[in-house]
C-alpha positions in Angstrom: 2.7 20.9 -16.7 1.1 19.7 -13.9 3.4 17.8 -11.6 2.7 13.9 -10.9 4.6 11.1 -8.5 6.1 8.5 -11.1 7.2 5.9 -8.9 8.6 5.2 -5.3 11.4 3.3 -4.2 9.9 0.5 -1.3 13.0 -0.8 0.3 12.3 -4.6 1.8 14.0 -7.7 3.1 12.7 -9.6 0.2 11.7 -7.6 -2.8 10.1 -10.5 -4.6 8.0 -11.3 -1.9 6.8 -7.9 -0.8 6.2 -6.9 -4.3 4.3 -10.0 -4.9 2.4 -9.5 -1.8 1.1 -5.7 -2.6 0.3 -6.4 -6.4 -1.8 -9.4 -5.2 -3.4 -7.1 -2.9 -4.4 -4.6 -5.0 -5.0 -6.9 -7.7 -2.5 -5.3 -10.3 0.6 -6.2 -12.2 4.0 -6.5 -11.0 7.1 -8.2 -12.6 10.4 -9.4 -11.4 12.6 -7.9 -13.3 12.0 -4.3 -13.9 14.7 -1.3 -14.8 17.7 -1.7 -12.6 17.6 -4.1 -9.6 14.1 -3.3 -8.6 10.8 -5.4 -8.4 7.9 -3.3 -10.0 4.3 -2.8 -9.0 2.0 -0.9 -11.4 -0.2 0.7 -9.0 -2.0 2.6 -12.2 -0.9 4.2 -15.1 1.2 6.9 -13.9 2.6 5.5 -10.7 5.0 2.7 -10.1 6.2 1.3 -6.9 9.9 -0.5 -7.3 10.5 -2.7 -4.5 14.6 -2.6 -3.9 16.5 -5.6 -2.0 17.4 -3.7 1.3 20.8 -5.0 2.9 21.0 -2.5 5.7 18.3 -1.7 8.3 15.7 0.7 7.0 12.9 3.0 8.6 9.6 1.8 7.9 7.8 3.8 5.8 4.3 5.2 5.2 2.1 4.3 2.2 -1.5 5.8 1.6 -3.4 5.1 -1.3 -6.8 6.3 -2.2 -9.3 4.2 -4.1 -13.1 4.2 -5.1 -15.3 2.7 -2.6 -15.7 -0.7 -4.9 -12.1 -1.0 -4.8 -11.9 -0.6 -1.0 -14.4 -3.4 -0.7 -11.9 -5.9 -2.9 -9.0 -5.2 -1.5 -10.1 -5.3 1.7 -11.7 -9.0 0.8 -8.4 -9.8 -0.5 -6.8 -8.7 2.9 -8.8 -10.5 4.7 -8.5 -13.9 2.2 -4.8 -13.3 2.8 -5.2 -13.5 6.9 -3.5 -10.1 7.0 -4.7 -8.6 10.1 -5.4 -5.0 9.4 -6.2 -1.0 11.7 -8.3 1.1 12.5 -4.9 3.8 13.0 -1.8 4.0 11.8 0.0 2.1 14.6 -1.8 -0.1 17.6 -3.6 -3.1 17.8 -4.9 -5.1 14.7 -8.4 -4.2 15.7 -10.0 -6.1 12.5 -12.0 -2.0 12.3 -12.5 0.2 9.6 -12.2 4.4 10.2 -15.1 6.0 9.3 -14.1 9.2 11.0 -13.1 11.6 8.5 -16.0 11.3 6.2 -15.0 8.4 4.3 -13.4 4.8 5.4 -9.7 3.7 6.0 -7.9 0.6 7.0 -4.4 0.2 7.4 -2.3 -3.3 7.9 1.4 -3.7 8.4 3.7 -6.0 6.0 6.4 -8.1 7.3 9.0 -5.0 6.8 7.3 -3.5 8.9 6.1 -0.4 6.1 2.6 0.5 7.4 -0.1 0.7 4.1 -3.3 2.8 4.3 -6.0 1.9 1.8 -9.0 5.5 2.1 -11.8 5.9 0.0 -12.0 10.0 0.9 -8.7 12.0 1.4 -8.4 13.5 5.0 -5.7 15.5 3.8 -7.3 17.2 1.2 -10.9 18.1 2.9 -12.9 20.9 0.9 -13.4 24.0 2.6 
């Protein structure tokens, strides 16, 4: 069997909010009730993201999704419609740039929970060769 990510736990201040937020981002479905206490986004067909109501402090975390260079172009529109200043890098300055250093291109924005989000069209991590 080949081994596959089902779903994530996103902790946030506001689940509804931040689950909203992504799924209107990425232009798929969430709902606000989902199993257990947790806000769902359907990123695709086998992957899941349930946004929990955090009452202690948490970490923020690191998110990276890889998508078809259409896609990139919408979400990034969306972004942009949404006034969410977005990277060039992981942390620093909103620089309003795309990455186009590792072959491919690569934004990333923050969210108000401060998780960091990276939207790549070629995977860094998994160069050929």
């Amino acid at each position: 069997m080949t081994i596959q990510l089902d779903h994530l736990m996103v902790p946030s201040r506001d689940k509804f909010a931040a689950a909203k937020l992504l799924a209107d981002l990425f232009g798929v479905a969430w709902s606000e009730g989902g199993i257990g206490p947790f806000c769902p986004v359907y990123v695709n067909d086998g992957l899941t993201l349930d946004f929990d109501q955090a009452t202690e402090p948490f970490p923020p975390c690191h998110y990276c999704f890889r998508v078809e260079e259409a896609e990139f172009d919408a979400i990034l529109g969306r972004i942009g419609a949404a006034g969410i200043r977005y990277r060039s890098t992981p942390l620093g300055p909103a620089d309003m740039q795309i990455n186009t250093r590792h072959g491919g291109r690569i934004v990333y924005w923050s969210e108000p929970d401060g998780h960091i989000w990276e939207l790549l069209t070629v995977s860094y991590a998994r160069r050929a060769g």
